[in-house]
C-alpha positions in Angstrom: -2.2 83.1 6.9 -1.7 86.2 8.1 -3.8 89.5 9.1 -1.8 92.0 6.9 -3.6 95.0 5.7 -7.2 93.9 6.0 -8.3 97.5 6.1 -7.2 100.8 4.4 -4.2 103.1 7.1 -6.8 105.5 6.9 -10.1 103.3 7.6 -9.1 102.5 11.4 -11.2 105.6 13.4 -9.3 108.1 15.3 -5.8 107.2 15.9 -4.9 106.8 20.4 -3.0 108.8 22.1 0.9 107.9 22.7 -0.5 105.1 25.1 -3.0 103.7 22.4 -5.2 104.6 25.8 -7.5 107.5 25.2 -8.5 109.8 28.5 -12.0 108.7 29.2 -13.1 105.3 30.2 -12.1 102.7 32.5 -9.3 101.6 31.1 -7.0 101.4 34.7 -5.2 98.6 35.9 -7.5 96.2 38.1 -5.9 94.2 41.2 -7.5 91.2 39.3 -4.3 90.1 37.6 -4.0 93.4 35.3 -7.6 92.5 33.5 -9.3 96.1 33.6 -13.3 96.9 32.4 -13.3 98.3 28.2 -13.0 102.0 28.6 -16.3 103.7 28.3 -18.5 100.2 29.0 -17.4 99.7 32.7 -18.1 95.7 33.3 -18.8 94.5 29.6 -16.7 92.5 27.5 -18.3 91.5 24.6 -16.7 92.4 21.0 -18.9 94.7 20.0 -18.3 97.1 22.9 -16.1 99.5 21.8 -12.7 100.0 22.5 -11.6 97.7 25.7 -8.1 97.6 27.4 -6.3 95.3 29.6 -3.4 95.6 31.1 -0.7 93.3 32.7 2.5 94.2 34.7 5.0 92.0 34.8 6.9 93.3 38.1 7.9 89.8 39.9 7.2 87.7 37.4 9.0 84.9 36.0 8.0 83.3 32.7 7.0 86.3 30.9 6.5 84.9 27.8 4.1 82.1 28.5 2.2 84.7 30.7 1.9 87.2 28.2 0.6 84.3 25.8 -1.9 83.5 28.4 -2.7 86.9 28.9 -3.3 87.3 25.5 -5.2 84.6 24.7 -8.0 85.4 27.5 -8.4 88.9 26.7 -9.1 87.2 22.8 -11.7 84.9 24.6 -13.3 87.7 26.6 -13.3 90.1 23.6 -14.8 87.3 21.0 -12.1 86.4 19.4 -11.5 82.5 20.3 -12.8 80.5 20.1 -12.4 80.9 16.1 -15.3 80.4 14.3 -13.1 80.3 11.0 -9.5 79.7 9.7 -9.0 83.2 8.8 -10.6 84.0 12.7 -8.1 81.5 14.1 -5.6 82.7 12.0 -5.9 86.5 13.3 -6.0 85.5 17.2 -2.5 83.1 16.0 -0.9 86.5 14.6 -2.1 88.6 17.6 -0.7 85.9 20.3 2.7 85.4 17.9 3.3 89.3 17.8 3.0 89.4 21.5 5.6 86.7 21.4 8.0 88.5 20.0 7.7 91.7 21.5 7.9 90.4 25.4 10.7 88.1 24.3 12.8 91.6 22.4 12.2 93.0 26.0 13.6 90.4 27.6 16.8 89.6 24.9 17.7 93.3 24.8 15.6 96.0 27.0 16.3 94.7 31.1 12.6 92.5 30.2 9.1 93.8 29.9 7.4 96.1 32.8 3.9 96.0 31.0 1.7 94.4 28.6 -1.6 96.7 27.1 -4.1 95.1 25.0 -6.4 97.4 23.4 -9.1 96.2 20.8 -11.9 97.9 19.0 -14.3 97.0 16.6 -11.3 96.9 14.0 -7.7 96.9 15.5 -6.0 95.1 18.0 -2.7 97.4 19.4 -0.1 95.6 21.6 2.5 97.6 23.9 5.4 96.2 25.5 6.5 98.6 27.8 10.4 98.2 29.3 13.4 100.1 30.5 15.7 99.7 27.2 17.1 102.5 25.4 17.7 100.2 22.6 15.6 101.2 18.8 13.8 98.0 17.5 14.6 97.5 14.0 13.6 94.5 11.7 17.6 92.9 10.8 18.4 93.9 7.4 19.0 92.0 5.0 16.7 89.2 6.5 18.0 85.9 6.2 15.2 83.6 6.9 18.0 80.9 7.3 20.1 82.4 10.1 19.1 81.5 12.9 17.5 84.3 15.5 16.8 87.7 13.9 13.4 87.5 13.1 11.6 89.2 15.7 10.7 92.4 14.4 10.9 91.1 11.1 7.6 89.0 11.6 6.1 91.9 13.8 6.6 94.0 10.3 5.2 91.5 8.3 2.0 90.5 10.2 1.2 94.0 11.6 -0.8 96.9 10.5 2.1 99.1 11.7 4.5 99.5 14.9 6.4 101.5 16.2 8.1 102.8 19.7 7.1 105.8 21.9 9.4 107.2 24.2 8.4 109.8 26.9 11.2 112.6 27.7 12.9 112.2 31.0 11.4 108.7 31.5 14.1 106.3 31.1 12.3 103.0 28.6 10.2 103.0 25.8 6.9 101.1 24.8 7.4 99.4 21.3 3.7 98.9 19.8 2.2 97.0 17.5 -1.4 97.1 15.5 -3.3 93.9 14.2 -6.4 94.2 12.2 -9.4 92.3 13.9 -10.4 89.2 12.0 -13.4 89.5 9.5 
């Protein structure tokens, strides 16, 4: 159960920017809790609006995990997501809330915790940042040792994800580690 791979690397559109935010639309953080208008649809969030963004900054939050879950699982409501009309539907939004999981909690176990969450979903391809201040490289553990206990972070972001990866800017101290989900069917 698991959203690996539904389409073909080169059958997503044109790839974003650094962000995964491209430069037009109004994809800017909202004083409404973080939740921000798709770019280019001001005001709409149905599915099938073209690409949408939220964002959420966790600056004086406590519980970071549970509220990137949350999050998460609204931005799935508002974008069509949940509630699942199928197991394979449910089964996406399950990969796309456990991903975010793990990247908020690798913040917080080894980058100083997570300054910002970005959701960005078009027609085909959910991408998740985790933005912090760690100069740490995510890296699944190798060899993987499903019985050890902790470890598997990364390792399940590799498995369930489209692909990932971490963007640093020069002379900004942090990194965003992201993460791309294929939309369900």
């Amino acid at each position: 159960m698991s959203t690996t791979r539904p389409y073909s690397p080169g059958d997503r559109g044109p790839e974003p920017g650094a962000s995964g935010v491209s430069g037009g639309g109004a994809a800017q953080d909202a004083a409404d809790g973080g939740v921000a208008a798709p770019a280019g649809v001001p005001g709409s969030s149905g599915a099938a609006a073209g690409r949408q963004v939220r964002r959420l900054s966790f600056e004086g939050q406590s519980g970071v995990v549970p509220l990137a879950r949350d999050f998460t699982r609204q931005a799935l409501h508002a974008w069509g997501w949940l509630p699942a009309a199928t197991a394979d539907q449910r089964a996406a939004a399950e990969d796309v809330l456990l991903v975010v999981s793990e990247l908020v909690t690798n913040a917080c176990l080894h980058a100083e915790g997570p300054d910002r969450l970005t959701l960005t979903c078009d027609n085909k391809v959910i991408r998740l940042e985790v933005t912090d201040r760690g100069t740490g490289q995510p890296a699944p553990r190798t060899p993987h040792r499903a019985g050890r206990p902790g470890g598997h972070g990364m390792f399940i972001v590799q498995r369930l994800c489209l692909d990932w990866g971490v963007v640093r800017t020069p002379g900004v101290a942090g990194k965003t580690v992201w993460a791309e989900l294929g939309a369900p069917a």
